[in-house]
N, C-alpha and C positions, 0 to 999 in steps of 0.2 A: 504494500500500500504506500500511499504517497506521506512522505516523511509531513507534508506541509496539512494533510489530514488530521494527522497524530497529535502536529502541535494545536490545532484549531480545537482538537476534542483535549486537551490540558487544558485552554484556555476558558475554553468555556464549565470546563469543572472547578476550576478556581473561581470564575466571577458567579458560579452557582451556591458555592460553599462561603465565599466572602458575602452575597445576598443572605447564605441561611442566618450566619453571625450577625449580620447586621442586624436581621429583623429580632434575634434574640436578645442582643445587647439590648435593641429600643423598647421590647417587653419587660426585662428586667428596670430599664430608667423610668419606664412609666410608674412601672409599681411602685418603684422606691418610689416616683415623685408623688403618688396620690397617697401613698403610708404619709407621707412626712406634710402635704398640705390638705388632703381631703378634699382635693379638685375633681368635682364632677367630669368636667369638660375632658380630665386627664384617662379619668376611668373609663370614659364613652371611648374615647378613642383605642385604650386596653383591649377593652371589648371586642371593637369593630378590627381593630389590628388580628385579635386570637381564629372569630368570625372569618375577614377575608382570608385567610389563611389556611383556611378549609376549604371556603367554596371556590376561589377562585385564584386558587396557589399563593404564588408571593406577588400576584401586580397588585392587588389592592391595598398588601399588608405594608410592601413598600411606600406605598403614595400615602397611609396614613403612618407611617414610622416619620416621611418627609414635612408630613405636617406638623407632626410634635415637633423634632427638632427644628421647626423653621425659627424658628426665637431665642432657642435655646442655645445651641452649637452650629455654628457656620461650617465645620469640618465634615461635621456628620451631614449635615444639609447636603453640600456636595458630592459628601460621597456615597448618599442615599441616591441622589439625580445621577450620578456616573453610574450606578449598578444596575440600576433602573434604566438606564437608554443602553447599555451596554449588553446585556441577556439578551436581550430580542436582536439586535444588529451582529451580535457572535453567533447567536441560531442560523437568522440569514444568512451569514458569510458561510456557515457551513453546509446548510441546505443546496447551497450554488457550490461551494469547493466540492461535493459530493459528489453530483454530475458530471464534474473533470475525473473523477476515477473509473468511469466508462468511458473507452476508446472508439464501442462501436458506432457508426452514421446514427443516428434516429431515426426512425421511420416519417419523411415530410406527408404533407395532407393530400399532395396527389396519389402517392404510392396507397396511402389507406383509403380513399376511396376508390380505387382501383379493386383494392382487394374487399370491400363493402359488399361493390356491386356484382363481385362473381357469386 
């Protein structure tokens, strides 16, 4: 296999496991932060972080981990926004490097309706 496959499937299990930490760091700051001030607002978001995180993997968990930290830490802000535009654009690149691992022609749209109509 192509050496430049292998490192696309590293990469993307890095930026999927730097995603899972992320999202667990921000569920543990949540908590500590609603233990320590008893902010509703902080608890909804606990919630809906634990929630998306079930039904709809980590894009929803991320977009609210990025809302608690938007006030909080500029570090983690960004580097909620890089992992988050980063997994779907590393998916892409590899769904398209895949393709390059097949040599043969593809079949174009006249050859397959050619063989439709026999």
């Amino acid at each position: 296999m192509n050496s430049l496959f292998w490192i696309a499937i590293v990469f993307i299990f890095i930026v999927g496991i730097a995603a899972l930490v992320y999202l667990v760091k921000s569920l543990f700051d949540m908590w500590r932060e609603y233990a320590a001030t008893k902010n509703e607002t902080v608890l909804l978001l606990f919630i809906l972080n634990i929630v998306g995180l079930f039904l709809s993997g980590s894009l929803l968990s991320m977009i609210v981990a990025i809302i608690f930290y938007w006030n909080r830490s500029k570090k983690m802000r960004y580097l909620g926004i890089f992992l988050l535009i980063a997994g779907p654009v590393l998916f892409i690149l590899f769904i398209i490097g895949s393709f390059t691992l097949y040599d043969g022609q593809m079949m174009d749209w006249e050859q397959m309706e050619y063989q439709m109509n026999l």
